[in-house]
py3Dmol code that shows the C-alpha trace and the ligand (Angstrom):
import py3Dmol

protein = """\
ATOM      1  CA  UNK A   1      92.858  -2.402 -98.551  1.00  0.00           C
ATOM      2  CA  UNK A   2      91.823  -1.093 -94.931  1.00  0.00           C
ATOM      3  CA  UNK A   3      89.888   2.461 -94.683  1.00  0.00           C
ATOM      4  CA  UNK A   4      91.817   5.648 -94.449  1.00  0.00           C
ATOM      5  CA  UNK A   5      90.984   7.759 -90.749  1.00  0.00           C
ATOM      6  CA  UNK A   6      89.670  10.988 -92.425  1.00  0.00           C
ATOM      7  CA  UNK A   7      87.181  13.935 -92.386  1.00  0.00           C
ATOM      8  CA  UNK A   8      85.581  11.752 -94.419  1.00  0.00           C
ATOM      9  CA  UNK A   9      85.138   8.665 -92.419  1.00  0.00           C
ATOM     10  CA  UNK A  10      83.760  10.218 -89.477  1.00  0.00           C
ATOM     11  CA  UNK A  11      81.176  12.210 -92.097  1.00  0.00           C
ATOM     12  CA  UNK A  12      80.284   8.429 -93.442  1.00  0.00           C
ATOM     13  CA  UNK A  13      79.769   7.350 -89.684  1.00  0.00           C
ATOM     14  CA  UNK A  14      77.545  10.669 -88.544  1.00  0.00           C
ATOM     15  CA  UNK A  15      75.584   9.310 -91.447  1.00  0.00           C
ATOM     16  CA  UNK A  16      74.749   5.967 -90.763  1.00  0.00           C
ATOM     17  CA  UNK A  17      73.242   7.338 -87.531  1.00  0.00           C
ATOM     18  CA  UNK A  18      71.228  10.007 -89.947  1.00  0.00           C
ATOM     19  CA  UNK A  19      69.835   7.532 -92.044  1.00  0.00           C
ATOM     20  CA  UNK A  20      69.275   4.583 -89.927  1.00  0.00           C
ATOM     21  CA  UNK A  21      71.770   2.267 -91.160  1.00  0.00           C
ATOM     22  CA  UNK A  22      72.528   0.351 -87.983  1.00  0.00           C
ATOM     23  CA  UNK A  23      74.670  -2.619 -90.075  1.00  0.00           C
ATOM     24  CA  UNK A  24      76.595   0.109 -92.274  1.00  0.00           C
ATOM     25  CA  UNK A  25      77.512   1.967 -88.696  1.00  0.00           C
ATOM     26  CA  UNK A  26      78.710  -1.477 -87.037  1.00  0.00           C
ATOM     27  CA  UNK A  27      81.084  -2.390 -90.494  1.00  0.00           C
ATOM     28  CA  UNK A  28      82.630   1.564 -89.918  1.00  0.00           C
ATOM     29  CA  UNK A  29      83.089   1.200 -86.586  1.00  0.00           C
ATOM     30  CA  UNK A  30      84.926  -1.946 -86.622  1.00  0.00           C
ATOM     31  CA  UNK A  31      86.511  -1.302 -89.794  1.00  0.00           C
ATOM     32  CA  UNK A  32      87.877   1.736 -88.042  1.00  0.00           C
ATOM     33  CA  UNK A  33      89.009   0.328 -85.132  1.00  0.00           C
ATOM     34  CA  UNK A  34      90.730  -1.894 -87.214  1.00  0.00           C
ATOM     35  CA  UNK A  35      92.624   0.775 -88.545  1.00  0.00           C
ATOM     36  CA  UNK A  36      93.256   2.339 -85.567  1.00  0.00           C
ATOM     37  CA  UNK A  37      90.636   5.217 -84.456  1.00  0.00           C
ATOM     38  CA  UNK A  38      90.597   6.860 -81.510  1.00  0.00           C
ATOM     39  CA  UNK A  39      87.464   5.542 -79.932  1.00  0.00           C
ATOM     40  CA  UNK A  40      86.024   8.314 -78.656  1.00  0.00           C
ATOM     41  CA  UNK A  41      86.623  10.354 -81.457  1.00  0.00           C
ATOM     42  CA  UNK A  42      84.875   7.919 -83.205  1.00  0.00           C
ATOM     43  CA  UNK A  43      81.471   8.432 -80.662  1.00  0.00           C
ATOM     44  CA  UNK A  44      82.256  12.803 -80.663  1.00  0.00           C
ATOM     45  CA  UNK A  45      83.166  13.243 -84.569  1.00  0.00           C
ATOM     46  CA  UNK A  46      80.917  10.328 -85.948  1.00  0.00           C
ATOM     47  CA  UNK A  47      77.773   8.788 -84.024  1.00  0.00           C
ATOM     48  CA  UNK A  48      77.388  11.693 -81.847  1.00  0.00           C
ATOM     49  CA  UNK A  49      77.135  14.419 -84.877  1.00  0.00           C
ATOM     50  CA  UNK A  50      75.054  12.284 -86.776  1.00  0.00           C
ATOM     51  CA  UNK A  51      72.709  12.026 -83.772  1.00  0.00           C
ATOM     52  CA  UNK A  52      72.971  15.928 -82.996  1.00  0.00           C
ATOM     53  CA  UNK A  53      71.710  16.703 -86.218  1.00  0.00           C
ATOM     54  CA  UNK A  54      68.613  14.116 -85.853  1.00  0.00           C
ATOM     55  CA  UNK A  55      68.004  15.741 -83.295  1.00  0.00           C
ATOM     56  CA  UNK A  56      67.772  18.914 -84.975  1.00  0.00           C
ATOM     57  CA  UNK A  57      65.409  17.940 -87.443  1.00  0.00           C
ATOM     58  CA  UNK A  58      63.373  16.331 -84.353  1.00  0.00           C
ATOM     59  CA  UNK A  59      62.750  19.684 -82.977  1.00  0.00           C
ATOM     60  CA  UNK A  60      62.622  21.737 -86.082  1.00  0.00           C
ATOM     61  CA  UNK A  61      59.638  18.736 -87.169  1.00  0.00           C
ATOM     62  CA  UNK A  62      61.196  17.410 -90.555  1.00  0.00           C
ATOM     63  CA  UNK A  63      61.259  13.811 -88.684  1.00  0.00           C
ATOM     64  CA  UNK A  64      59.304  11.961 -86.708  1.00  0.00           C
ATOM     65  CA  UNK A  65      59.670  10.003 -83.794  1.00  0.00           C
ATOM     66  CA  UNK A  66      59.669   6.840 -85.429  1.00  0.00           C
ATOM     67  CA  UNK A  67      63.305   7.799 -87.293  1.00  0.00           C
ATOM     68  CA  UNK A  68      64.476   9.052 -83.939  1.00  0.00           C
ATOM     69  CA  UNK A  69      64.603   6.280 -82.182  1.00  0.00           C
ATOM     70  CA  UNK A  70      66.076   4.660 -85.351  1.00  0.00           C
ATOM     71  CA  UNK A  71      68.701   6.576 -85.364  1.00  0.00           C
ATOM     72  CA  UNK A  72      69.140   6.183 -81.741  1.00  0.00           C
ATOM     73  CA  UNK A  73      69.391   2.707 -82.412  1.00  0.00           C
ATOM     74  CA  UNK A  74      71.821   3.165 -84.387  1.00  0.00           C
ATOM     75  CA  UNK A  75      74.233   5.232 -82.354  1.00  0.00           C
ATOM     76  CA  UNK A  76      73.439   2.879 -79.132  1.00  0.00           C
ATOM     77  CA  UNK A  77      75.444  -0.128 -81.040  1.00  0.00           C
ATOM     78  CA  UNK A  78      78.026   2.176 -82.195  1.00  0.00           C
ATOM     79  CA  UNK A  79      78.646   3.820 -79.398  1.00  0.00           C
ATOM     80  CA  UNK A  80      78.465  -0.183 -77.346  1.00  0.00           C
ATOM     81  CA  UNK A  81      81.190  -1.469 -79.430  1.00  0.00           C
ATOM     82  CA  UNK A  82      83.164   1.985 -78.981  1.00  0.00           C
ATOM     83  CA  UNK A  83      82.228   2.108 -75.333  1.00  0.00           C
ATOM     84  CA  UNK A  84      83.806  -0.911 -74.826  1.00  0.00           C
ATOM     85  CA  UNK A  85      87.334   0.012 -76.670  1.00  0.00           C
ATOM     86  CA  UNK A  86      87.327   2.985 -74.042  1.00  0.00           C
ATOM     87  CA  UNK A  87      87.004   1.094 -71.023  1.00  0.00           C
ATOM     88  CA  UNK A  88      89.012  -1.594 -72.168  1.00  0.00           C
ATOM     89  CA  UNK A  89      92.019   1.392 -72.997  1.00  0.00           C
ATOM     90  CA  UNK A  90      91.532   2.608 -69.042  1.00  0.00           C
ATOM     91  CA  UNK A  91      91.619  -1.372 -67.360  1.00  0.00           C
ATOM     92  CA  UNK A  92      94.392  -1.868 -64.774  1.00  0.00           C
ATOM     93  CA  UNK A  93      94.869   1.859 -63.624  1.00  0.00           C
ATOM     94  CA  UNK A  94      94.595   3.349 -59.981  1.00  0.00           C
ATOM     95  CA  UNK A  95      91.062   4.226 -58.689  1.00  0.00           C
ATOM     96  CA  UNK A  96      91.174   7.751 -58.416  1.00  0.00           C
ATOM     97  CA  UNK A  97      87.583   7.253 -56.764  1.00  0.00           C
ATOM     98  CA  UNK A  98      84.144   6.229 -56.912  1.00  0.00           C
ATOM     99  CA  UNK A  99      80.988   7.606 -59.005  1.00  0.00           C
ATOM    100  CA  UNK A 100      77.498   6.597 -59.279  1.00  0.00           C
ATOM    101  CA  UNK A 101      76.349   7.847 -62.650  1.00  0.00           C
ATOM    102  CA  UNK A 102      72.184   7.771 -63.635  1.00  0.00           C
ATOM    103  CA  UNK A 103      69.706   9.940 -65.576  1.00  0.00           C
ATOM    104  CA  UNK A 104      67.330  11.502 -63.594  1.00  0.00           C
ATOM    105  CA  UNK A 105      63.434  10.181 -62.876  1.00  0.00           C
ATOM    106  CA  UNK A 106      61.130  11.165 -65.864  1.00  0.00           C
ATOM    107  CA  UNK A 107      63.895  10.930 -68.742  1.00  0.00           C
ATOM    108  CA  UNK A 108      64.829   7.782 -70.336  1.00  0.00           C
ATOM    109  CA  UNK A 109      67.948   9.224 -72.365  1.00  0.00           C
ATOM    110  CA  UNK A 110      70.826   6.930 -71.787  1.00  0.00           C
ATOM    111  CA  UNK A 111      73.373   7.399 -74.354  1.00  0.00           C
ATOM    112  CA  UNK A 112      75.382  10.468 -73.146  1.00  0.00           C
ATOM    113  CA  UNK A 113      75.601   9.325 -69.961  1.00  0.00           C
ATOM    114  CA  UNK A 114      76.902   5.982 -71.015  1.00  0.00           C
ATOM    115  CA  UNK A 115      79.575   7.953 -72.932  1.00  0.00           C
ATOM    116  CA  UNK A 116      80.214  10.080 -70.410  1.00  0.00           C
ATOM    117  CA  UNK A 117      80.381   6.427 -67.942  1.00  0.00           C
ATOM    118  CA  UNK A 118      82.823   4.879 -70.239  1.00  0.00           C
ATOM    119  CA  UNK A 119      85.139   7.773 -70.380  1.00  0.00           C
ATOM    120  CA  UNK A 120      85.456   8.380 -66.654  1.00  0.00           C
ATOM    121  CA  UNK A 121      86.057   4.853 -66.524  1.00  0.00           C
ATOM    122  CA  UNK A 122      88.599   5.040 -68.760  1.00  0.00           C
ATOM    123  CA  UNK A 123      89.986   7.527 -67.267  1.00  0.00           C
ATOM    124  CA  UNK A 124      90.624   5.552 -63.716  1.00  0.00           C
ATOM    125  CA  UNK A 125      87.176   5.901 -62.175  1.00  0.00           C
ATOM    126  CA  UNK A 126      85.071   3.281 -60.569  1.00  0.00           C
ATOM    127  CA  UNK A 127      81.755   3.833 -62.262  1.00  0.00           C
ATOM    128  CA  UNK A 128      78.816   2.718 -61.127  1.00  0.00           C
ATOM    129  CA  UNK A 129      76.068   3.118 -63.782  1.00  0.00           C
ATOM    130  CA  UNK A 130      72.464   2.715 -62.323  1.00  0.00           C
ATOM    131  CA  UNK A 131      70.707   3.287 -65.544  1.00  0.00           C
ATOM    132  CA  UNK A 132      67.608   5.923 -66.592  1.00  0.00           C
ATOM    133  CA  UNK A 133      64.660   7.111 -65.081  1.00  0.00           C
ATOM    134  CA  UNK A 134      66.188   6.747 -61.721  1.00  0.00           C
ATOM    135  CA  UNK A 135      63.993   8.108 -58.570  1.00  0.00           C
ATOM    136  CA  UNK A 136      65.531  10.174 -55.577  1.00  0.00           C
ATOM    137  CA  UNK A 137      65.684   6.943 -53.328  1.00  0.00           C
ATOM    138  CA  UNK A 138      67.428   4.878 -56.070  1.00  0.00           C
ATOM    139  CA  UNK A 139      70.083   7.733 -56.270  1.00  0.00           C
ATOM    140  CA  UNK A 140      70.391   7.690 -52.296  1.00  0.00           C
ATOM    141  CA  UNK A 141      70.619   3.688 -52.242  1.00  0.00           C
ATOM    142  CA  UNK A 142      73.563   3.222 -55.033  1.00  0.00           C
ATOM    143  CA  UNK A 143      75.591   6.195 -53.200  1.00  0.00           C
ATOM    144  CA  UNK A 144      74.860   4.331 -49.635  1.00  0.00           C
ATOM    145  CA  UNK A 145      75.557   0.679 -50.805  1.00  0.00           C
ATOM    146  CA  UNK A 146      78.557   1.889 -53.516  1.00  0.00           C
ATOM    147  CA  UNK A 147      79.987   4.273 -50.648  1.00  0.00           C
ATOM    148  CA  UNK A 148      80.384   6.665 -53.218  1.00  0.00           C
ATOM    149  CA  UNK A 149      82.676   9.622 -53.664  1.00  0.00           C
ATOM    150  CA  UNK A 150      80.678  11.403 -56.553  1.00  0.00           C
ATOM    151  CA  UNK A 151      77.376  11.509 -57.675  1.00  0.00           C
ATOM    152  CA  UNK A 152      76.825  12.096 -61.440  1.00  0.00           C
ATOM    153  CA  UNK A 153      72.999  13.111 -62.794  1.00  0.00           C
ATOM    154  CA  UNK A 154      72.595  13.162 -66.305  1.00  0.00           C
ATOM    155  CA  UNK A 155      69.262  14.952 -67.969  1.00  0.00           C
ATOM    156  CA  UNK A 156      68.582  16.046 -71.439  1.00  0.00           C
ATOM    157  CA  UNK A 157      64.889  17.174 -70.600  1.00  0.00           C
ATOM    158  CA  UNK A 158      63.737  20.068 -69.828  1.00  0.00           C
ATOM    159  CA  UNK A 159      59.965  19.166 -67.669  1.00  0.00           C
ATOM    160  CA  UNK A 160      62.300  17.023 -64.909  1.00  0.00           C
ATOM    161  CA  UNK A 161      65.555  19.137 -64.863  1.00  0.00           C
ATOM    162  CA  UNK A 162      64.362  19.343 -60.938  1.00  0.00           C
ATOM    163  CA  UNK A 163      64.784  16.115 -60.111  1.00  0.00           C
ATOM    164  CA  UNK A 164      68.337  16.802 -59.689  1.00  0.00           C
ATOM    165  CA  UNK A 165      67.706  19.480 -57.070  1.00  0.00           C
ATOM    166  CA  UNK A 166      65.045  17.324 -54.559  1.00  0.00           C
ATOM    167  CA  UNK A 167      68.016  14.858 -55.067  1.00  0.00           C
ATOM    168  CA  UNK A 168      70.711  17.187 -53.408  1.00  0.00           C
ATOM    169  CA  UNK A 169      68.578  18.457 -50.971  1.00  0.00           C
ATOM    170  CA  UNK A 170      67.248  14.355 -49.771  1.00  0.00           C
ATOM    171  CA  UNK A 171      71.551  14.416 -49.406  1.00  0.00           C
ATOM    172  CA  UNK A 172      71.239  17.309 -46.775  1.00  0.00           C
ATOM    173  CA  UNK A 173      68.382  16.020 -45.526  1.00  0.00           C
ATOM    174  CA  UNK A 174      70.628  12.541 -44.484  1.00  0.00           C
ATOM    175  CA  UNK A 175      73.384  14.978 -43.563  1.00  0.00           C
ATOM    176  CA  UNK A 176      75.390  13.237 -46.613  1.00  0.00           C
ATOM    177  CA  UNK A 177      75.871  15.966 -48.982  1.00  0.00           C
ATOM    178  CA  UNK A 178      79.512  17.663 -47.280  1.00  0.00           C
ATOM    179  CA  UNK A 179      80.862  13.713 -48.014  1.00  0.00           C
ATOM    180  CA  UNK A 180      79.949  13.248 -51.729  1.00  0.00           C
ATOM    181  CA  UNK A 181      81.097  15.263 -54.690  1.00  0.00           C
ATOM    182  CA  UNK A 182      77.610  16.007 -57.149  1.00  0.00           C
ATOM    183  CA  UNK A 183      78.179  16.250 -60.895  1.00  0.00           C
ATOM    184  CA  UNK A 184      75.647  17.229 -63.263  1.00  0.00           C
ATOM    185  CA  UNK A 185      74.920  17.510 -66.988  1.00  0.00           C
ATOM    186  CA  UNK A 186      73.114  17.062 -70.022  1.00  0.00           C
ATOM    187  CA  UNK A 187      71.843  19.161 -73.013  1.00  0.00           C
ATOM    188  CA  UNK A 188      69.413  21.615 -70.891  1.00  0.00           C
ATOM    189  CA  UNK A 189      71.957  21.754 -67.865  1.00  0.00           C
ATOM    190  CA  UNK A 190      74.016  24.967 -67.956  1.00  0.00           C
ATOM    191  CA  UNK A 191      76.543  26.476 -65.324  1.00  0.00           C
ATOM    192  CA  UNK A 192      73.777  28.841 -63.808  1.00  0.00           C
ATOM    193  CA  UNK A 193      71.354  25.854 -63.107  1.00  0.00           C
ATOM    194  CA  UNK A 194      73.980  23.725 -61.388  1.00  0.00           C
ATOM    195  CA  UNK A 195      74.675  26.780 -58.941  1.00  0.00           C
ATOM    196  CA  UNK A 196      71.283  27.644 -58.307  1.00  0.00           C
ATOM    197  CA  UNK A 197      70.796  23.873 -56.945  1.00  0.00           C
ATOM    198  CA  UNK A 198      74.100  23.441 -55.527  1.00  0.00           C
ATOM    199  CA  UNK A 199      75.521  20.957 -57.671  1.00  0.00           C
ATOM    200  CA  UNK A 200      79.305  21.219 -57.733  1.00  0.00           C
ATOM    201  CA  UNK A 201      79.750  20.904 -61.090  1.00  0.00           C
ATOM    202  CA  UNK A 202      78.551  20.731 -64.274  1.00  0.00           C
ATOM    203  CA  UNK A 203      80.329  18.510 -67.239  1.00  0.00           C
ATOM    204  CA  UNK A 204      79.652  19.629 -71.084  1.00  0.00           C
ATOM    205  CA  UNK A 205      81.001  16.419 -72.340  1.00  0.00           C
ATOM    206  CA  UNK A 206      82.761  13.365 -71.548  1.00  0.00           C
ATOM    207  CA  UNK A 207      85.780  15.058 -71.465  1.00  0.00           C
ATOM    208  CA  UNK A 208      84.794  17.794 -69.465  1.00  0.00           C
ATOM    209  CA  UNK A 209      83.139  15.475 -67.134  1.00  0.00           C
ATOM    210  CA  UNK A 210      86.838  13.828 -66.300  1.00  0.00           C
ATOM    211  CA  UNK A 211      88.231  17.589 -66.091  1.00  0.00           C
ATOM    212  CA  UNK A 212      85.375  18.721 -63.605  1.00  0.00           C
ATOM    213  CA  UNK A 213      85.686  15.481 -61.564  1.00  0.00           C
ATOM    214  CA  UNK A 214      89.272  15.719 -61.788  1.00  0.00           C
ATOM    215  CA  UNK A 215      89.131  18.953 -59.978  1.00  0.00           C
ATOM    216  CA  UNK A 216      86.299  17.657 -57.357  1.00  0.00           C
ATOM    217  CA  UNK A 217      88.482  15.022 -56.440  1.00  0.00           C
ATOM    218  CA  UNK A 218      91.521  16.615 -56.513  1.00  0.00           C
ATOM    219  CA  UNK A 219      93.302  14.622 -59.157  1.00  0.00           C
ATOM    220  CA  UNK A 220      96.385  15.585 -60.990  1.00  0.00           C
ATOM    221  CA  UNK A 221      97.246  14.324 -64.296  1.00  0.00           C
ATOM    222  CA  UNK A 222      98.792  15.238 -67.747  1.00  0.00           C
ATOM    223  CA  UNK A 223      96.805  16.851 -70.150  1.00  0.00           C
ATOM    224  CA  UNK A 224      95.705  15.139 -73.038  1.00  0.00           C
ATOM    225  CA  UNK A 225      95.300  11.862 -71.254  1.00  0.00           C
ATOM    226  CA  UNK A 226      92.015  10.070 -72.469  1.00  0.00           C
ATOM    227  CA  UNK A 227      92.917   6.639 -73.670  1.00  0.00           C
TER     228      UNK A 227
END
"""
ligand_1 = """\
91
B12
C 68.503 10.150 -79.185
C 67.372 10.969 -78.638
C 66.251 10.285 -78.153
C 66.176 8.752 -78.070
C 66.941 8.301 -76.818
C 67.526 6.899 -76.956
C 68.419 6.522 -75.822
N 68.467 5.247 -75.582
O 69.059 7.346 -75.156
C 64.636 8.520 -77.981
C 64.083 8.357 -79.371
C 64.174 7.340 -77.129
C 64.169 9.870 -77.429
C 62.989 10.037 -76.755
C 62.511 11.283 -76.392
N 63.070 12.491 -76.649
Co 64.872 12.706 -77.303
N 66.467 13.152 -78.162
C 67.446 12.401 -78.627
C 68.523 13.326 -79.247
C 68.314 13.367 -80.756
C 69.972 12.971 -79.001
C 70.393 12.697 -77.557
C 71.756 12.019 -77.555
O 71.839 10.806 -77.361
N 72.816 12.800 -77.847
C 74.188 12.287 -77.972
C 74.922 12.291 -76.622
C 76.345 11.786 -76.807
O 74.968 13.628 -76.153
P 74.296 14.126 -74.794
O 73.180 13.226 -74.423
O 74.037 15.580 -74.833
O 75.422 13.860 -73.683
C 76.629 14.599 -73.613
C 76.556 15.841 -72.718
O 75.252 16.372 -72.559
C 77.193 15.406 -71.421
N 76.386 14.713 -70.410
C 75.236 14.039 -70.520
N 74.868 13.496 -69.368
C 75.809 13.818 -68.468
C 75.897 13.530 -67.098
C 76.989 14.014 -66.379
C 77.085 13.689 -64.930
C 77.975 14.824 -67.032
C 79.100 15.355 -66.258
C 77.868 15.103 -68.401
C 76.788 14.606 -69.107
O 78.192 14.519 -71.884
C 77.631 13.700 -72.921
C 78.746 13.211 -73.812
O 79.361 14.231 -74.545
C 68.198 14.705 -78.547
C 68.619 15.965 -79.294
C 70.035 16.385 -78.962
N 70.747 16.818 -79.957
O 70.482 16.298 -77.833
C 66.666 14.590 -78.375
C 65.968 15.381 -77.284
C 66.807 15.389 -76.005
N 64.748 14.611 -77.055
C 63.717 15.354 -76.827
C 62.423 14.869 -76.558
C 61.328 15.914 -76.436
C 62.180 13.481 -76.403
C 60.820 12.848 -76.040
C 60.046 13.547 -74.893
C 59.996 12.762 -77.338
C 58.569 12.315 -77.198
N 57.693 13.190 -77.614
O 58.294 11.250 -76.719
C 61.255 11.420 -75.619
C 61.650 11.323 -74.133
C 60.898 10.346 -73.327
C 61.450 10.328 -71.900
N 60.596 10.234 -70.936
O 62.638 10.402 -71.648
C 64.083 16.844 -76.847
C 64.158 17.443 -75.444
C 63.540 18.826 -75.344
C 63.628 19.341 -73.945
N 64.470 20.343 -73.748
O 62.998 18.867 -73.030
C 65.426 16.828 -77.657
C 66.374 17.981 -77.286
C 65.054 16.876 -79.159
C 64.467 18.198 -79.629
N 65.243 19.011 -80.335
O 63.328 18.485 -79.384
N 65.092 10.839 -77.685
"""
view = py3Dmol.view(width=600, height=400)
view.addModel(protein, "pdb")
view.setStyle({"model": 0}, {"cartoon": {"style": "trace"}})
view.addModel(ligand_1, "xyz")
view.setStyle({"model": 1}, {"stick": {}})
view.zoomTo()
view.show()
């Protein structure tokens, strides 16, 4: 008999990521793609609470490092297989434009911004994903060689949140920064920081990254229409 979609399944899959269970996580996942989950709620409702509540117990010190990065483990091949289903769901549409997509120099976080990757993929974006700890030149390289429309910077430290800024300002510097649209976000990033550098934007979450670029790029669509 296949698994029911419920409250409870996505609690199960949060919980995998919790405890470390990286083989448990993949049989969920698949098991629930099998019966038809939406993939993303899959990442937002399962592996991404799971890892928000790690997280959690990182700073208030009941783990460790060590189970961290387990549990990061964990969500990373979750969130691949899912990942996958969401840019597989978006193949075949209209480019509604270009984005290079990194995490800034200093910060080796990759997992939200590989979400957030997949999803404006999905969602009829040409992503171009140049990785983590990505220096101001590498940023100025991908937009020059990818003739990008958007930059996206993704950050969930604190010590290097102004990495993003020297990047913006090396765009005025080339005279490039009236011709590309710059997104930002991450955990520390809020609406006041993005203005202060002169980012155009700042995304919450995957889907409020496709909203936000929407609106950069002056794209019109249906609501609702992830997937
Ligand atoms: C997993 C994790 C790790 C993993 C990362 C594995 C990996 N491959 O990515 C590991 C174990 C390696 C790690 C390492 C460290 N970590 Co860590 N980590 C986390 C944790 C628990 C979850 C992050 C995550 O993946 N969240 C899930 C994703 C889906 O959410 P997200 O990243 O926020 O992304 C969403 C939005 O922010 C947004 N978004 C993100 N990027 C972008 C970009 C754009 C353009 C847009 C529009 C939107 C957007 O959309 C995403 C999707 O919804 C967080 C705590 C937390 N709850 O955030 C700590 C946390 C970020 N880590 C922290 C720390 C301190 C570290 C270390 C310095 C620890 C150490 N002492 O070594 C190192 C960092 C080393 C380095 N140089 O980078 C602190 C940061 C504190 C601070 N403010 O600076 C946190 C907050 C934990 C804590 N409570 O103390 N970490």
């Amino acid at each position: 008999m296949g698994i029911v979609i419920d409250d409870e399944y996505f609690e199960k899959l949060a919980q995998t990521v919790i405890d470390g269970e990286d083989e448990e996580c993949v049989r969920l996942v698949n098991e629930g793609l099998e019966a038809g989950v939406d993939p993303l709620e899959a990442v937002e409702r399962g592996l991404a609470k799971g890892i928000n509540q790690v997280g959690v117990d990182f700073g208030a010190g009941v783990i460790f490092l060590p189970e961290l990065a387990m549990a990061a483990d964990v969500m990373k091949e979750g969130a691949a297989i899912l990942d996958a289903k969401i840019k597989e769901a978006g193949e075949k549409r209209m480019s509604h434009g270009k984005i290079v997509i990194g995490t800034i120099k200093g910060d080796i976080h990759d997992i939200g911004k590989s979400v957030v990757a997949a999803v404006l993929q999905a969602n009829g974006y040409d992503v171009v994903d140049i990785g983590i700890d990505v220096d101001i030149d590498a940023f100025i390289q991908a937009v020059k060689d990818n003739d990008a429309d958007a930059l996206g910077m993704s950050t969930l430290l604190t010590l290097p949140l102004m990495e993003m800024e020297k990047v913006i300002i090396r765009l005025k510097e080339i005279g490039m920064r009236d011709s590309i649209k710059v997104i930002v976000g991450g955990c520390p990033v809020t609406q006041e920081f993005a203005d202060e550098i002169g980012a155009d934007a700042v995304g919450f979450d995957a889907q409020d990254a496709v909203f936000k670029l929407d609106g950069l790029m002056g794209v019109n669509r249906p609501i609702a229409s992830a997937g």
